[in-house]
Steps between C-alpha positions, in 0.01 A plus 500: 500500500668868409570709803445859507699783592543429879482148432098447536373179299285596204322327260657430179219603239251806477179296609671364822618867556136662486354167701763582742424937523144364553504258702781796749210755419225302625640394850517082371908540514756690682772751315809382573668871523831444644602784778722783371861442587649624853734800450817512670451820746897597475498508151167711460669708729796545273287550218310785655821693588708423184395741249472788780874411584604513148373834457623637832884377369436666162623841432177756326718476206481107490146479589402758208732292248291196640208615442573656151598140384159400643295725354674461130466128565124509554426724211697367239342308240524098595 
């Protein structure tokens, strides 16, 4: 049986599929919704503070020339 995303079992053809969404919608079978993943509380930590420490480090000049790149970057034709 193909597994989903997370690993869920799931039917193999369309029909089974839309038996399946029924059968969740209707209250006959459980969804199997796996919990989101823990996150590690030091490293969220050291996510929140990283770009804020960059910047502090940074001289106006750098940040500027940062932020030039970033703007040309996101208007530039892809």
């Amino acid at each position: 049986m193909p597994k989903g995303p997370q690993g869920q079992k799931r039917p193999a053809d369309v029909i089974g599929n839309a038996v399946r969404v029924m059968r969740i919608a209707t209250g006959e079978e459980p969804e199997d919704v796996p919990p989101p993943p823990a996150k590690d509380e030091a490293a969220a930590t050291l996510g929140r503070k990283g770009g804020r420490a960059r910047a502090d480090a940074m001289t106006p000049e750098q940040r500027a020339e940062v932020a030039r790149k970033a703007a040309v970057k996101r208007w530039s034709e892809r």
